[in-house]
N, C-alpha and C positions, 0 to 999 in steps of 0.2 A: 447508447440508447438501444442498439438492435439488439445487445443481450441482452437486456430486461423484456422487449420487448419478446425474441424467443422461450425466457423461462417463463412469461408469463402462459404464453400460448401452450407452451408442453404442459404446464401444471393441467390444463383446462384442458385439453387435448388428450393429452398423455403419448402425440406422436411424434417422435422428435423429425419426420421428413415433411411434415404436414406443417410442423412449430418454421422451421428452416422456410420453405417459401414462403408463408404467410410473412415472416420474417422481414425476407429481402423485399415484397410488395412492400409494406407498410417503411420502410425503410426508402425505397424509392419514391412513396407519395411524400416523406417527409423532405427527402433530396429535391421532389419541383416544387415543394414550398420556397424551401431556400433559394432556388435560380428566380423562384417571382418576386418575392422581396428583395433580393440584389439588382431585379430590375430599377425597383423606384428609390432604392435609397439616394444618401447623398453622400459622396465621395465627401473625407474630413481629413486634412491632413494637417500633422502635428509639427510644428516648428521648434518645441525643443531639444536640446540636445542632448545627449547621454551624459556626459559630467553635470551639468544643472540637473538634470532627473536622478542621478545619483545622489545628490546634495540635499535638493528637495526629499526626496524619499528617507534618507537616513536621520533627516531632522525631524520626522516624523514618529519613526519608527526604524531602528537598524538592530539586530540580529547577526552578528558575525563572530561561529565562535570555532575556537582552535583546538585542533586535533590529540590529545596527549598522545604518551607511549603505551601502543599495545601492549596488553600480558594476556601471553593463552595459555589455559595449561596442557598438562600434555596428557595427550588419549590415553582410557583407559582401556586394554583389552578386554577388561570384564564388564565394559559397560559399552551396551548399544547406544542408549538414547538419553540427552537428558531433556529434559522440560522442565522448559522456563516460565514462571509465572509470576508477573511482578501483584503485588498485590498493593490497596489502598483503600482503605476505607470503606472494607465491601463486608463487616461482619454479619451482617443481616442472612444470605445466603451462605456466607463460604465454606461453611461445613460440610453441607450439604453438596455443592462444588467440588472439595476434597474429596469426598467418596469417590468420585465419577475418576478423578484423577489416579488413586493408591489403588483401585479395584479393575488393573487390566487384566484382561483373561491373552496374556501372552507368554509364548517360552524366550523372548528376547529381556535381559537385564536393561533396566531404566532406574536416571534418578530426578527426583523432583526438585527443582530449585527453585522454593519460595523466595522473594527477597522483599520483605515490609517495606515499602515505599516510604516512610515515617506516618503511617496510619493515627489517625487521633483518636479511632473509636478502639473495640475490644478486636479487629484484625489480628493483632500481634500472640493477645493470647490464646487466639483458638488457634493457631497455628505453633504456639508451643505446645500444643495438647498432643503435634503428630511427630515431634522432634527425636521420640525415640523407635521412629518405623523406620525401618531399613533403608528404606526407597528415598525418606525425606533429607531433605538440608532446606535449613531456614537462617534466612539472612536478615540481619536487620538494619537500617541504615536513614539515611535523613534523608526528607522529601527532596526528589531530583526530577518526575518525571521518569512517565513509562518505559522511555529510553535509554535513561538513565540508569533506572532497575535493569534493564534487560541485559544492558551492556556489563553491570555485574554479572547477571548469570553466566553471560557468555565467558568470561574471564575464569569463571568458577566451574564451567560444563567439562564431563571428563567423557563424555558420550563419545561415541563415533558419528553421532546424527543430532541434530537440535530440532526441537521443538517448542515453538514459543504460544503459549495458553493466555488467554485471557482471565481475570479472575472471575471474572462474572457470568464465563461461558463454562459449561459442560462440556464430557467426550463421552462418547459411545464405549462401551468398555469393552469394542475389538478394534479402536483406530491404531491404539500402537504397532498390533501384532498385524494385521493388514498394510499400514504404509511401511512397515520394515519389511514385509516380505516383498513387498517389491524394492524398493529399497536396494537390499542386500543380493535379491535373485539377479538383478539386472546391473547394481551396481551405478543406481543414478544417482546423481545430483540432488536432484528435488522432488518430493513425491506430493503430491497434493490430493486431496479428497474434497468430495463436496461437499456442502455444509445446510443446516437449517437456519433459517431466518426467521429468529422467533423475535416478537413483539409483545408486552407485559405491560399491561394498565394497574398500577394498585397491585401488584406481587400476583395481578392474576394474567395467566398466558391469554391473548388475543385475537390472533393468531401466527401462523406455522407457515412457511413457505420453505418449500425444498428447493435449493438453488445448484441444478446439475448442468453445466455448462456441455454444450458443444463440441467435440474436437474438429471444428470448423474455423478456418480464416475470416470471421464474423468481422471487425474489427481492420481487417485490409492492410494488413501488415505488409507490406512489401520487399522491409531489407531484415525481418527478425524470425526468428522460431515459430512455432503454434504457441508457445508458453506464453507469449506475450498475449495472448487470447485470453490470459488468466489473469483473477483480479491478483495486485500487488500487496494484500494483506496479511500481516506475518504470518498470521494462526491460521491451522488448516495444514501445514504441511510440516514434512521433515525435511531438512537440510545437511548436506556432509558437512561437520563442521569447520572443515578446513577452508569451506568458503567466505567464512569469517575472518580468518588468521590476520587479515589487512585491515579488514571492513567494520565499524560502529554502528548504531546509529548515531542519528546527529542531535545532539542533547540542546535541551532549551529550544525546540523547535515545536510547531504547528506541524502536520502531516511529514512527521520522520520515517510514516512508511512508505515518503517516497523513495524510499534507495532499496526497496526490494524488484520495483523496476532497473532502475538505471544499474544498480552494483552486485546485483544475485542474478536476475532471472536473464542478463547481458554474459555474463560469466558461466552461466551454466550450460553446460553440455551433454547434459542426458537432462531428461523428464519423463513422467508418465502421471498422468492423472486417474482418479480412480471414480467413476460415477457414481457413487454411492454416499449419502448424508454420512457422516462419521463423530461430524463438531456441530454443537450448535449453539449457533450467536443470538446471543440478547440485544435488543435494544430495549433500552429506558431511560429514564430520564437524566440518567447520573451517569451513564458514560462518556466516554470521551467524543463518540461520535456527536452527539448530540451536540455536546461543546464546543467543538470546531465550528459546526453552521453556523453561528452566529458572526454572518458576514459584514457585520457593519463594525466589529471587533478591529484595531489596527492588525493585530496579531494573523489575521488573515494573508497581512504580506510576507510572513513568512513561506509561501510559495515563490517567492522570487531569491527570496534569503537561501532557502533550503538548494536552491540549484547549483549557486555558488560554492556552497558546502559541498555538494556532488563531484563538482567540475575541479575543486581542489583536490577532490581524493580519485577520482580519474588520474591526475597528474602525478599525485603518491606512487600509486601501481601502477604508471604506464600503460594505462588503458587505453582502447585506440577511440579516437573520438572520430569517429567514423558514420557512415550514413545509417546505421544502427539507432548511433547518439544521436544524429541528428533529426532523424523520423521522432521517436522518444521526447526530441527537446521540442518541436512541433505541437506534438498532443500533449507535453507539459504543459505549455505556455496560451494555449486556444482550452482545449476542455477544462483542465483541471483550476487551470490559474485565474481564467475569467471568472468561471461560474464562484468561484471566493471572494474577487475584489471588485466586482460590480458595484457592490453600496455602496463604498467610498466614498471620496468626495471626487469629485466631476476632475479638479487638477490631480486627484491621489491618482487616480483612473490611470490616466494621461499620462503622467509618469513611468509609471509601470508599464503603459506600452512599450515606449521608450526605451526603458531599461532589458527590456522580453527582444524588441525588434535588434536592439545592438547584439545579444545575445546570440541570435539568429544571424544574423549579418555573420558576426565573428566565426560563428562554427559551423557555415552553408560549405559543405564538400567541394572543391573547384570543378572535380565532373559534375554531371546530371544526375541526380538522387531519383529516382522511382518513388512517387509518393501517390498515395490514393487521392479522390478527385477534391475532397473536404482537405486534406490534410495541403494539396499545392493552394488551397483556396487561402488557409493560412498563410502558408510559405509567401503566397503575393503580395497579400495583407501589411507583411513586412518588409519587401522589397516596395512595393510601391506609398510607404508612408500613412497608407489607409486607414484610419483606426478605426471608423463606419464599418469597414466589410470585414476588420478583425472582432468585431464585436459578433455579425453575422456569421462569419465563418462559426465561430467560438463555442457561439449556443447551438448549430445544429452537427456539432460533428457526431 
């Protein structure tokens, strides 16, 4: 919440030290709402147990799927970047979208990895129209999800750095030649840029919000990077791609970009962000975002499904589950995971705490973790059975 609340203020302001206190004010009147409502609530504690919440929950809805054998190919020297763009059902604009893509103004070699999602409208063939332009490869394949496509491009990327595009978003035609030069001069990890936030009524723009984040501890991270200050959505950044070489998404899931927290931005050891709009995201009615919100969807419990999918490929690469993981599993299971399966049904709820608190129990570090003052409010939530003041906690982190 305090980053929206600072980009709101910078837009209107336009001063990011004037955005920053107003910021942390409006962020501590919301913190003594929270301690006044924690006054009067009423403690609720759940007497089922983790195997019956397993049981329950899976007869509902269960989600658990298996890893195959990676294939990477192998780097190309002559190629910097590829971009990946899965595409579906987007023929109305995409053409238009392609320009923005084939038209960078850079001296770094990129290549474009369309992969057709199994599109049913005319997708496919506007995207044979670019199949003889240098830069492109176009993939065709059966509907899998975005994931799914993605996980082709990656298989298929010969770049040194990946780029993953949305079909229905635009780029600035200098974000290549910009995030590869830092990129390359510094030799990081992950380079991210900010983005615009556009919104479209009827194919007409609505409005435009530039979303330039902070190089501030906003967010109170205590055992992680400043990257972790940044949101965990593929597009917007380039990636070495050898941070891939283990790592998927995880296909057939609801929010599969949660593993650009837990499995990239955990792993990464350089960063730089670049404050300047470069991509700019759509919302309308047919993407994916939109899709997802629909919380009273079972599909929603794939936030608890998708963890499990995490915490197995942790154990793949020997990743250390560490107070890292555990601050991370924290704000999974409170911000992100509540605000999804709230609608449910009153025992689907319940469940899920269950299943979220065992999780926590199992991977609580034997020392003392350093956790911000919302984030131990969770942490007790689960140690003392409380599902009242994890719902509290939940909504004001």
């Amino acid at each position: 919440m305090i980053q929206d609340i600072y980009i709101r203020i910078f837009n209107l302001l336009k001063s990011p030290h004037i955005a920053l206190v107003l910021s942390y004010i409006f962020n501590m009147l919301y913190r003594t709402k929270y301690c006044i409502l924690k006054l009067f609530r009423k403690r609720t504690i759940i007497k089922l147990n983790a195997c019956d919440a397993d049981k329950f929950v899976s007869s509902i809805y269960c989600n658990r799927n298996r890893v195959t054998k990676f294939i990477n190919k192998e780097t190309s020297q002559n190629i910097d970047l590829s971009i990946i763009i899965p595409v579906y059902n987007y023929a109305e604009n995409l053409e238009k979208n392609i320009e923005t893509y084939i038209n960078q103004r850079t001296k770094y070699k990129y290549e474009i990895i369309f992969i057709n999602d199994g599109s049913t409208d005319s997708s496919l063939a506007i995207l044979n129209k670019y199949i003889q332009h240098p830069n492109v490869i176009v993939i065709d394949k059966e509907n899998g999800g975005a994931a799914s496509a993605r996980n082709v491009g990656i298989e298929k990327a010969a770049g040194k750095y990946i780029m993953f595009v949305d079909c229905d978003d635009a780029l600035h035609n200098d974000i290549v030649e910009k995030l590869l030069s830092v990129a390359f001069d510094t030799c990081e990890d992950i380079v991210m840029c900010a983005h615009n936030l556009i919104k479209t009524s009827n194919g007409r723009i609505v409005s435009k919000v530039p979303y330039v984040y902070p190089n501030k501890n906003l967010l109170a991270y205590r055992n992680s990077d400043i990257i972790m200050n940044y949101p965990g959505f593929p597009w917007g950044k380039v990636y070495k791609k050898d941070l891939f070489n283990n790592i998927r998404f995880p296909e057939g899931y609801w929010y599969e970009d949660t593993i650009i927290l837990f499995l990239l931005f955990t792993q990464c050891k350089s960063f730089k962000y670049i404050d300047e709009p470069l991509y700019d995201y759509y919302i309308h009615g047919s993407n994916i975002t939109n899709i997802v919100s629909d919380t009273k969807n079972v599909k929603v419990i794939d936030r608890y499904w998708i963890l499990l999918d995490i915490i197995d490929c942790y154990r793949r690469n020997n990743f250390h589950f560490d107070a890292q993981f555990y601050e991370l599993l924290l704000r999974h299971v409170s911000l992100f995971y509540y605000s999804n399966i709230k609608n449910l049904d009153k025992d689907v709820v319940e469940a899920l705490f269950v299943l979220a608190r065992d999780l926590v129990l199992n991977y609580k570090p034997k020392e003392k973790v350093k956790l911000s003052y919302m984030l131990r409010q969770v942490e007790k939530s689960f140690i003392n059975n409380d599902i009242s003041l994890w719902k509290l906690a939940s909504m004001y982190q």
